[in-house]
N, C-alpha and C positions, 0 to 999 in steps of 0.2 A: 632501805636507804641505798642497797645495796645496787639494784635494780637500778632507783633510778638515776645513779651515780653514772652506773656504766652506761646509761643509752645515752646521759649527754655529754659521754666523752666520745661513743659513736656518733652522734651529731654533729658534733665538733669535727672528728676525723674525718667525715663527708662532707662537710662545709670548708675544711680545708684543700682535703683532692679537688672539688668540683673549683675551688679558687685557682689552682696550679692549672688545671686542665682547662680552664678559663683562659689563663695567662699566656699559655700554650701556642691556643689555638690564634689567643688574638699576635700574637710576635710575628714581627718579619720575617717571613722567611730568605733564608739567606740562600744565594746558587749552589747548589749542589758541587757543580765544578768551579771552581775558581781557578782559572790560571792567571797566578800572578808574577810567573815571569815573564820576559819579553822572550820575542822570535830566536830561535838560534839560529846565526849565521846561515847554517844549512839549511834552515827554514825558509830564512829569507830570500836566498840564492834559488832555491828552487823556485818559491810563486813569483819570484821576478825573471825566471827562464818561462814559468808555465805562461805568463802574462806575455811577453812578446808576439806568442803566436798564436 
């Protein structure tokens, strides 16, 4: 009983990884970089010097 206790809780535990690893691969990946502030000042002063010319 011993035996075959443990293989279907090995089943189980592989039918669970393969669920996560499933879940995984299907999710959105989200950007790597996010910037989610805005321009600094000095940001914006420079690509609007670099844009004139």
């Amino acid at each position: 009983m011993g035996v075959k206790l443990g293989s279907i809780v090995m089943v189980l535990m592989v039918f669970f990884i393969a669920k996560i690893s499933f879940e995984t691969a299907m999710a959105e990946k989200a950007p790597e970089h996010v910037n989610e502030r805005s321009p600094a000042s000095i940001d914006q002063s420079y690509n609007d010097h670099m844009n004139r010319h």
